[in-house]
TIVO-2410 file (N, C-alpha, C; in nm, 3 decimals):
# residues 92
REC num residu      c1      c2      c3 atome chaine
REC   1      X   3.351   0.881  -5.123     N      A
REC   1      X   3.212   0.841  -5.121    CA      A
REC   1      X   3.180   0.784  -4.983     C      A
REC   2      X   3.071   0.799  -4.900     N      A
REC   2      X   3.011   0.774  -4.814    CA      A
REC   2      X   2.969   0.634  -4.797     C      A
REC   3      X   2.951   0.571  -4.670     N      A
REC   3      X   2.901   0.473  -4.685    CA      A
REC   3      X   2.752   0.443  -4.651     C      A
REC   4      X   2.734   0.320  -4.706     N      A
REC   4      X   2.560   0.333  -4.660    CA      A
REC   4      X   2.485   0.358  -4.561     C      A
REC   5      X   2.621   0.260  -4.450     N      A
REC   5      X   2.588   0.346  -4.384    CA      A
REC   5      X   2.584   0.410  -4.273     C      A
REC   6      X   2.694   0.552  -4.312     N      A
REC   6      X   2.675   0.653  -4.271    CA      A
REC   6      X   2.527   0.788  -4.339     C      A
REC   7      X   2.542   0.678  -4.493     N      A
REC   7      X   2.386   0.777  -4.559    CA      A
REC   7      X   2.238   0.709  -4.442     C      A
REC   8      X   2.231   0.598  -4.411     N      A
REC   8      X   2.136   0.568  -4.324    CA      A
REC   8      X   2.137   0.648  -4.168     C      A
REC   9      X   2.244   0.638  -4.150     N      A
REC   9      X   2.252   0.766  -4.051    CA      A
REC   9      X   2.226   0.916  -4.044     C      A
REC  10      X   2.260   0.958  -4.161     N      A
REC  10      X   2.223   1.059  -4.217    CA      A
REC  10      X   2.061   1.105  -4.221     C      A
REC  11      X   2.030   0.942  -4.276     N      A
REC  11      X   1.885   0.992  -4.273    CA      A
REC  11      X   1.760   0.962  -4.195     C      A
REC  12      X   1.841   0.923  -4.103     N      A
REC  12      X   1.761   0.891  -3.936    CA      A
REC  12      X   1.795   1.052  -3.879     C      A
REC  13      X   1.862   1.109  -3.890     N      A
REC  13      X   1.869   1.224  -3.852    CA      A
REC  13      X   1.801   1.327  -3.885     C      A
REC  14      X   1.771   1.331  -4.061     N      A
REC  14      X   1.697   1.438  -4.092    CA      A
REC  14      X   1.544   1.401  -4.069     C      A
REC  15      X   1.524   1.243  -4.046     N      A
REC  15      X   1.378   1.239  -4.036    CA      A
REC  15      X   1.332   1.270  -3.872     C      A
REC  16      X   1.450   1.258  -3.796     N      A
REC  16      X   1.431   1.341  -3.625    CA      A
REC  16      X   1.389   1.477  -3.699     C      A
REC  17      X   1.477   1.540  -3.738     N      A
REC  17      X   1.486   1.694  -3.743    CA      A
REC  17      X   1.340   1.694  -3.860     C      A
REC  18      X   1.290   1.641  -3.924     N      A
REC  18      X   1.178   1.675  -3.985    CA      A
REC  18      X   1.059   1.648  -3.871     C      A
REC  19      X   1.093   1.540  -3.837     N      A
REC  19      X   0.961   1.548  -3.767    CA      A
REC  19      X   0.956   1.662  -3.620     C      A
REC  20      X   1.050   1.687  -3.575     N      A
REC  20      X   1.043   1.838  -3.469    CA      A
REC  20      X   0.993   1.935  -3.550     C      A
REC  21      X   1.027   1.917  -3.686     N      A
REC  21      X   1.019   2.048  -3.768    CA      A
REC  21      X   0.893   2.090  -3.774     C      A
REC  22      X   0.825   1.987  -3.845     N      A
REC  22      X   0.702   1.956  -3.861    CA      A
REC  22      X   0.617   1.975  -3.741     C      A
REC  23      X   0.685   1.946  -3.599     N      A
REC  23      X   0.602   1.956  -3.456    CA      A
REC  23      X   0.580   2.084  -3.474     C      A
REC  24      X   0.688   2.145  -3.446     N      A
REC  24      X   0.717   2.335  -3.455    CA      A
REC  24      X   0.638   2.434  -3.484     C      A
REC  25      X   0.632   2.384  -3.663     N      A
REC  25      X   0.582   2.465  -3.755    CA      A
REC  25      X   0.416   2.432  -3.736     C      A
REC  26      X   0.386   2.295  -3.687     N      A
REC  26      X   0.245   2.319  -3.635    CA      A
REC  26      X   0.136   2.377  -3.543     C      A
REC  27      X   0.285   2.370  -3.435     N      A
REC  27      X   0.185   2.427  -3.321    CA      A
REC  27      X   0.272   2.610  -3.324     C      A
REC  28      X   0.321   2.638  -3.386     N      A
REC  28      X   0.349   2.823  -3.491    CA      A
REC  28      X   0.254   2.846  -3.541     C      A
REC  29      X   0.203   2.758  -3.626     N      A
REC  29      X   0.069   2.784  -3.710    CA      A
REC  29      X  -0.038   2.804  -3.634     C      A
REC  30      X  -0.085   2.692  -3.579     N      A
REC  30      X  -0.227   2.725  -3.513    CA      A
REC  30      X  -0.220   2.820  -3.378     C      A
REC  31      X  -0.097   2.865  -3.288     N      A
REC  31      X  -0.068   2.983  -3.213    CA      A
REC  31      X  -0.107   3.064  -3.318     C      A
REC  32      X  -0.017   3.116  -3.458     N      A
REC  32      X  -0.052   3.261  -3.533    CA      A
REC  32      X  -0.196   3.216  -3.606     C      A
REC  33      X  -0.244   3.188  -3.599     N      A
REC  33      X  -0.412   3.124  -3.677    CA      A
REC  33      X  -0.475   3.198  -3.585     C      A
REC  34      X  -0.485   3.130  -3.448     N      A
REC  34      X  -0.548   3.232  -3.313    CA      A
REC  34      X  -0.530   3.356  -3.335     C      A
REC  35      X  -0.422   3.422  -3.354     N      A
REC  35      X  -0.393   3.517  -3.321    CA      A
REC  35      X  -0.481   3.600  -3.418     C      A
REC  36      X  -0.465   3.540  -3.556     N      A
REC  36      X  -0.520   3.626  -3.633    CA      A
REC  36      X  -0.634   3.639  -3.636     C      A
REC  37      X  -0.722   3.528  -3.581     N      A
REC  37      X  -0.879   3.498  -3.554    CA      A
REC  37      X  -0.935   3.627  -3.462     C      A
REC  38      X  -0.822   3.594  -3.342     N      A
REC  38      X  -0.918   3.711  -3.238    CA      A
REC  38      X  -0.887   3.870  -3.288     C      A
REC  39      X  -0.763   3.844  -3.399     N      A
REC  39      X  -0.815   4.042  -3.435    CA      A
REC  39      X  -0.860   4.036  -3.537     C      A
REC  40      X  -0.912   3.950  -3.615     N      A
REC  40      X  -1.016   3.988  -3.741    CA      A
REC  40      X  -1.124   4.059  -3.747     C      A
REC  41      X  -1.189   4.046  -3.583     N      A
REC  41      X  -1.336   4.166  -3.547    CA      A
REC  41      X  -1.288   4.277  -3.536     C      A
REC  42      X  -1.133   4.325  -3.465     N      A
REC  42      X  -1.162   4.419  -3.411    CA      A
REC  42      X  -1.060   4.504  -3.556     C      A
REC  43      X  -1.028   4.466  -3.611     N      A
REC  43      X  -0.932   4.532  -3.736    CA      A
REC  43      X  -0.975   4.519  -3.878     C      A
REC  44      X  -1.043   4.637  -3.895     N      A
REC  44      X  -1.082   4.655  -4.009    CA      A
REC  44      X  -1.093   4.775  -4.099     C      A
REC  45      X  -0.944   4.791  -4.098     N      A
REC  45      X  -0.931   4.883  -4.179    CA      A
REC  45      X  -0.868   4.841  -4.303     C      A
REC  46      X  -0.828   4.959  -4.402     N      A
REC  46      X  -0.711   4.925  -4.553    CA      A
REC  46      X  -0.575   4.831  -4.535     C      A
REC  47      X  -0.564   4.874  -4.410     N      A
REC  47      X  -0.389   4.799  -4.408    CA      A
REC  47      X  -0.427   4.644  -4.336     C      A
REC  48      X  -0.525   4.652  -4.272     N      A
REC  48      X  -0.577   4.506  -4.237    CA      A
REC  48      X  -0.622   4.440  -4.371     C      A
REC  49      X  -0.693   4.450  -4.496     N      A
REC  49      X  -0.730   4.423  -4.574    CA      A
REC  49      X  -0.618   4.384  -4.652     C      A
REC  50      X  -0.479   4.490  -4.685     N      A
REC  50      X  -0.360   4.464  -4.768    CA      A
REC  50      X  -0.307   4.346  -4.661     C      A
REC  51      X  -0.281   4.343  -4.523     N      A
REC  51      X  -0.195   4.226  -4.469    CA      A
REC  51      X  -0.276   4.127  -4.498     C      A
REC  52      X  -0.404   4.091  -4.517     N      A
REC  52      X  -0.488   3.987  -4.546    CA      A
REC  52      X  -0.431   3.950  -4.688     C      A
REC  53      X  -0.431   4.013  -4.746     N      A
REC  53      X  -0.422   3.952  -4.890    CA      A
REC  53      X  -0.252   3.928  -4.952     C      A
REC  54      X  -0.192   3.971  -4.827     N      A
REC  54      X  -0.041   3.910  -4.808    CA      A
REC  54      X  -0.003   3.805  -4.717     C      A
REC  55      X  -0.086   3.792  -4.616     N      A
REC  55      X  -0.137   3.624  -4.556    CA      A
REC  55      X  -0.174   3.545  -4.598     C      A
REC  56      X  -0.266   3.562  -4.677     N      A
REC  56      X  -0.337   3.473  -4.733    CA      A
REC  56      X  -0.248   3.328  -4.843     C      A
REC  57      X  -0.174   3.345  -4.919     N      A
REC  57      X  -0.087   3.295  -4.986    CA      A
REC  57      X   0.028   3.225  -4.839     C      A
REC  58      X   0.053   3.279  -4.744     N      A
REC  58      X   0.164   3.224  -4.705    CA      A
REC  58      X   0.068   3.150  -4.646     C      A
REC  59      X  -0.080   3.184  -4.556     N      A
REC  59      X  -0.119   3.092  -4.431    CA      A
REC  59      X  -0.195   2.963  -4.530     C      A
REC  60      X  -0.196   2.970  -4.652     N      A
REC  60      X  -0.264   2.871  -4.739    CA      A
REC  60      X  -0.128   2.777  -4.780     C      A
REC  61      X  -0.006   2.788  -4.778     N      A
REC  61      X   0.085   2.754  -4.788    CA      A
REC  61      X   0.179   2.636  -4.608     C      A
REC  62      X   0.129   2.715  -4.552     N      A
REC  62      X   0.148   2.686  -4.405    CA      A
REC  62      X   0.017   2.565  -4.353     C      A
REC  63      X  -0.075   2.567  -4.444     N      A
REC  63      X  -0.214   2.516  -4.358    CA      A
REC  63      X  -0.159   2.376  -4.460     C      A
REC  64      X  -0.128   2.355  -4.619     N      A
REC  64      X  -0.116   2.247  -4.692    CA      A
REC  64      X  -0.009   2.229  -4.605     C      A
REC  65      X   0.142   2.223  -4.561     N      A
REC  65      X   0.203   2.162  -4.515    CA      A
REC  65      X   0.144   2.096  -4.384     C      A
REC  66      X   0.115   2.233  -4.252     N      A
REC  66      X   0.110   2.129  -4.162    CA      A
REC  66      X  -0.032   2.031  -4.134     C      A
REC  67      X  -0.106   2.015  -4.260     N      A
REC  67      X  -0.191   1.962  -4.237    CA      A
REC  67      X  -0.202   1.794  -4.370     C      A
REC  68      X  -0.090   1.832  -4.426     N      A
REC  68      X  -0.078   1.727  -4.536    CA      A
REC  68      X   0.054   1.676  -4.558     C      A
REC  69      X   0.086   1.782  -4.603     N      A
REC  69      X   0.306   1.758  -4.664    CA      A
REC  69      X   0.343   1.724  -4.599     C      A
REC  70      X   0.363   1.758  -4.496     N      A
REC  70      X   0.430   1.780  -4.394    CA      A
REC  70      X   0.477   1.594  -4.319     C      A
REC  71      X   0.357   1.523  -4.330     N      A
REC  71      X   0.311   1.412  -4.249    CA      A
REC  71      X   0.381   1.318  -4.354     C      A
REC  72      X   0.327   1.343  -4.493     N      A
REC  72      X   0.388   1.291  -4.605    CA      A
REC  72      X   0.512   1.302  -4.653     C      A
REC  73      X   0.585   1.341  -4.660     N      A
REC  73      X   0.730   1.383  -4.680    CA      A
REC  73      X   0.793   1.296  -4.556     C      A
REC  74      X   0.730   1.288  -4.416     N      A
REC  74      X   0.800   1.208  -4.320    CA      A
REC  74      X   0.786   1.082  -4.328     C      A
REC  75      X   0.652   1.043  -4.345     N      A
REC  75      X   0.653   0.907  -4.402    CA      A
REC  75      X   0.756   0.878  -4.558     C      A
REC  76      X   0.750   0.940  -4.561     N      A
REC  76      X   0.838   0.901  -4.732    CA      A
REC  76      X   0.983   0.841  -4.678     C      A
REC  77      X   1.026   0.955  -4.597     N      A
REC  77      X   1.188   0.905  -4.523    CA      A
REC  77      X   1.186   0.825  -4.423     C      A
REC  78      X   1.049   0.818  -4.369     N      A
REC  78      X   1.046   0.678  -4.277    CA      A
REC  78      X   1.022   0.560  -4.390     C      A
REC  79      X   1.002   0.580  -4.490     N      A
REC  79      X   0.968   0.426  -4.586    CA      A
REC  79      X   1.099   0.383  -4.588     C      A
REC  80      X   1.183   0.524  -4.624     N      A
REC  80      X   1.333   0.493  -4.742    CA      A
REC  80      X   1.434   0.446  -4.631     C      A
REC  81      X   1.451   0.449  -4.490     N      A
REC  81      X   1.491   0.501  -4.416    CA      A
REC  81      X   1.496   0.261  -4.385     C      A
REC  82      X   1.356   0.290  -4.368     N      A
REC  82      X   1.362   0.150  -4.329    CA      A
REC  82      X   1.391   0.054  -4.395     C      A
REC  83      X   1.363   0.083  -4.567     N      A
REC  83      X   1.430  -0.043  -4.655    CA      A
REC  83      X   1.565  -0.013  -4.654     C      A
REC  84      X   1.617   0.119  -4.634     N      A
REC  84      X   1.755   0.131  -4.637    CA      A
REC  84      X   1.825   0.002  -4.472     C      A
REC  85      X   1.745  -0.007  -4.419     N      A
REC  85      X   1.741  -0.056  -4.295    CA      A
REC  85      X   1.745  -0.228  -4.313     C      A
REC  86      X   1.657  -0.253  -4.412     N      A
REC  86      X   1.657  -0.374  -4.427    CA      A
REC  86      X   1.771  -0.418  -4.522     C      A
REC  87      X   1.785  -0.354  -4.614     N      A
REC  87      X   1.918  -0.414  -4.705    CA      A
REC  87      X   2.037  -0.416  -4.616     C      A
REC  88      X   2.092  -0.330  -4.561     N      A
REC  88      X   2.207  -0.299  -4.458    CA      A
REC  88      X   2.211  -0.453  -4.364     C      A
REC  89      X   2.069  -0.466  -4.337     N      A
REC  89      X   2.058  -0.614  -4.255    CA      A
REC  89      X   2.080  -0.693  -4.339     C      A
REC  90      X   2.109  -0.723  -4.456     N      A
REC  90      X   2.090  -0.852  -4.524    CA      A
REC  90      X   1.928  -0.915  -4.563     C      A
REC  91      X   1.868  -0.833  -4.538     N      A
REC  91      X   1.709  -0.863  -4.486    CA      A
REC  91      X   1.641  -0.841  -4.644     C      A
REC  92      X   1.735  -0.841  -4.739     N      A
REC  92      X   1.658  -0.775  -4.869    CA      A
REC  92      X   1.620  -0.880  -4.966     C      A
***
């Protein structure tokens, strides 16, 4: 069994790696958002219509994270992260 902490370490790490993650996947998103903006005039055919309605589900999926979850889920491990922080101190 692990100690506390090495689990507090643990989870100073994944909340680095979430929050890059989270950087990443935001500025991915609004780069492919553009992208798809400036060919929406000029593409309008059947297979533009089928990739639309196979986007649609992932970029509605992509827009709730990096515009909600995403922020939330980090705060969550920054909460746990810091009372884990304070007990370790004696601070509890």
């Amino acid at each position: 069994m692990e100690s506390l902490d090495t689990t507090f370490e643990r989870m100073k790490l994944f909340e680095q790696s979430l929050g890059r993650f989270n950087d990443r996947l935001s500025e991915t998103y609004r780069f492919l958002a553009e992208r798809h903006d400036a060919a929406r005039d000029d593409w309008q055919d059947k297979f533009a219509r089928d990739y639309e309605a196979a986007w649609a589900p992932l970029e509605s999926g992509l827009r709730q994270w990096c515009t909600k979850e995403g922020t939330q889920y980090l705060a969550v491990m920054e909460e746990k992260a810091r009372l884990l922080q304070r007990y370790l101190d004696g601070d509890w």
